[in-house]
C-alpha positions as CSV (number, residue, x, y, z in Angstrom):
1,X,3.4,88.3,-67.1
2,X,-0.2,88.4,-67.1
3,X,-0.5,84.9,-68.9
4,X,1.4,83.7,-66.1
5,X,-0.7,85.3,-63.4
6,X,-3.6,83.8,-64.9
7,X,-2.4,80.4,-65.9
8,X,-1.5,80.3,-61.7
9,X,-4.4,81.4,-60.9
10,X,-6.7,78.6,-63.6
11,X,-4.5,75.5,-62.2
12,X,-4.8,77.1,-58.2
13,X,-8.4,77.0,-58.5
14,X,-8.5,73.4,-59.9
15,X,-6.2,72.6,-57.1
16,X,-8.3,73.9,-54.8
17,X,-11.2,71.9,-55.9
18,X,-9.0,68.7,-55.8
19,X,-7.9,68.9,-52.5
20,X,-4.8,70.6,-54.2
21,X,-4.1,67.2,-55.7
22,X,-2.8,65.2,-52.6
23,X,-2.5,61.6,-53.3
24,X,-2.7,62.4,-57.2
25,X,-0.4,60.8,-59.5
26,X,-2.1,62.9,-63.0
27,X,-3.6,65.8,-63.6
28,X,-6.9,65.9,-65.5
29,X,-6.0,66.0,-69.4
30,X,-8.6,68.9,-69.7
31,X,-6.4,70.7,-67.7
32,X,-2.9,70.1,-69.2
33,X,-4.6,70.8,-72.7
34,X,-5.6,74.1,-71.7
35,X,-2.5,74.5,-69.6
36,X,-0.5,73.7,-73.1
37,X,-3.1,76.2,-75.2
38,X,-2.2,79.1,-72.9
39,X,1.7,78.3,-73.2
40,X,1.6,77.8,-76.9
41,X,3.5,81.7,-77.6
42,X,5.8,81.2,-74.1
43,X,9.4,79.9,-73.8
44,X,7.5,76.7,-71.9
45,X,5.5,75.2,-74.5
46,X,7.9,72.8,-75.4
47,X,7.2,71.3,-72.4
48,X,5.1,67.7,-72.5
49,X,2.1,66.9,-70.5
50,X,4.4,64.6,-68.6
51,X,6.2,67.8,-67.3
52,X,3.1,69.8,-66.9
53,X,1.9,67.2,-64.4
54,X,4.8,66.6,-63.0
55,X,5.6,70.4,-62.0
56,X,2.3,70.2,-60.8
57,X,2.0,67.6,-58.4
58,X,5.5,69.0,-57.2
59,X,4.4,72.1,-56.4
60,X,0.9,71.4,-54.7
61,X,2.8,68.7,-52.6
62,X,5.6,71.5,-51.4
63,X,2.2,74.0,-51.5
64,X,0.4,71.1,-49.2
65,X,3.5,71.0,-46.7
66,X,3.6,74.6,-46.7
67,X,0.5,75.0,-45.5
68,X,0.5,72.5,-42.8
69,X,4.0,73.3,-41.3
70,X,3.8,77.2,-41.8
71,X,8.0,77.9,-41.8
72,X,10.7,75.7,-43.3
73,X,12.5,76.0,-46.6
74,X,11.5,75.0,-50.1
75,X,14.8,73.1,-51.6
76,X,15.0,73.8,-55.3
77,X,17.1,71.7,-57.4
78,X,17.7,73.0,-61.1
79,X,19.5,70.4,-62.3
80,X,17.4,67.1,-60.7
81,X,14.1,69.7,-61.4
82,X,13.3,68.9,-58.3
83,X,11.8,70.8,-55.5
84,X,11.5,69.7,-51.9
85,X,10.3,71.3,-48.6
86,X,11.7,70.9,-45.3
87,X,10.0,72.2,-41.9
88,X,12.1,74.3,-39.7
89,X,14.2,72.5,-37.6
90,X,12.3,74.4,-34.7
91,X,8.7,73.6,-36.1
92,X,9.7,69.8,-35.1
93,X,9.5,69.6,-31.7
């Protein structure tokens, strides 16, 4: 639990720093290599760096709409591992 708390925390601050990776299509291979290091004794590290970045970019760009909407839903799809956010219907007019 703590690995994940600080493995959050390492890739938020390099978000931060990156304009929490809008317009970003990778993730900087520095990162995903430590990223991978970290995960090495979890249930994750069979993951590529092709997911890595992927769940990345996913989450920064729901993260992104988050934070410029302020209410709506985040749409999680387990089996198209996707994850979508939608304003609030009331947020749109």
């Amino acid at each position: 639990m703590f690995l994940e708390e600080a493995l959050t925390g390492f890739i938020y601050t390099h978000a931060e720093e990156d304009a929490y990776f809008k317009g970003r299509s990778e993730v900087s291979m520095d990162l995903l290599r430590i990223v991978k290091k970290l995960t090495r004794g979890l249930e994750v590290r069979v993951r590529t760096y092709k997911d890595w970045t992927d769940a990345i970019l996913m989450g920064y760009s729901v993260f992104r709409e988050l934070k410029e909407h302020r209410a709506g839903f985040v749409c999680v799809d387990m089996e198209k591992q996707t994850l979508v956010f939608e304003p609030h219907p009331s947020f749109l007019t």
